[in-house]
C-alpha positions in Angstrom: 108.6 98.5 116.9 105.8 96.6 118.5 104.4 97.8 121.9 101.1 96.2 123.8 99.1 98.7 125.8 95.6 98.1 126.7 95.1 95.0 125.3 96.0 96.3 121.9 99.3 96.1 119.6 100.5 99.4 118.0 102.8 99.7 115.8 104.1 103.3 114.0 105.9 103.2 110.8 107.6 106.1 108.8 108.8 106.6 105.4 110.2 108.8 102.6 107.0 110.0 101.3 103.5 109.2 101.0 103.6 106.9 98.2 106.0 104.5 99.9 103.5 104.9 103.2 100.9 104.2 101.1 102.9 101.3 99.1 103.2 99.5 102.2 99.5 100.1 103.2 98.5 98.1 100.2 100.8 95.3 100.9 99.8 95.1 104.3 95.7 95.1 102.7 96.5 92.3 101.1 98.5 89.9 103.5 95.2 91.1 105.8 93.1 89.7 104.0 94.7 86.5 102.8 94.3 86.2 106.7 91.1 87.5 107.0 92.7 90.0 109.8 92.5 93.5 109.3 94.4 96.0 111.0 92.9 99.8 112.6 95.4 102.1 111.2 95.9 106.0 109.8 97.9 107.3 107.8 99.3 111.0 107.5 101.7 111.8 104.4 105.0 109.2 105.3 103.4 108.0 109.2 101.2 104.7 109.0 100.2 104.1 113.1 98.8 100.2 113.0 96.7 98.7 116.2 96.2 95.2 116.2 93.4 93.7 118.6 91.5 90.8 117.9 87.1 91.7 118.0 86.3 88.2 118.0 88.4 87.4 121.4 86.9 90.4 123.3 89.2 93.0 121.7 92.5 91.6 122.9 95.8 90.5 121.4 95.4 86.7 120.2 98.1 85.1 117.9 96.2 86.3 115.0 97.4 89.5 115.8 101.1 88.5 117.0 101.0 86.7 113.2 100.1 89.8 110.9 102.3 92.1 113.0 105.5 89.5 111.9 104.2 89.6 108.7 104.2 94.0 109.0 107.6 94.4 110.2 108.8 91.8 107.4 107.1 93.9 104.8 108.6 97.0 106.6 111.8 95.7 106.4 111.9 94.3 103.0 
């Protein structure tokens, strides 16, 4: 689900409808920020698109970032 390209992680999601796009936007918020992480993403009706990159490691992928996108696929997949 997961691919790196230029020193980023990016991640695409789809679902049923908006509101369970937007349901799992919310429960990715708040993993985020109970690890003071936040992802760059958009969202159009049922397509979330997630890049993780870490700003404080010169915008490159740090375990942080391998981290929150385990914890995205397992809310994904719940």
């Amino acid at each position: 689900m997961w691919t790196e390209q230029n020193n980023q992680l990016q991640g695409n999601f789809e679902f049923n409808n908006f509101v369970d796009a937007f349901a799992f936007m919310t429960k990715v918020a708040f993993a985020a920020e109970k690890m003071n992480h936040h992802p760059n993403w958009s969202n159009s009706y049922n397509k979330v698109a997630i890049t993780l990159f870490t700003h404080d490691a010169n915008n490159t992928v740090t375990e942080k970032d391998i981290k929150l996108a385990k914890m995205i696929d397992e809310i994904y997949n719940k």
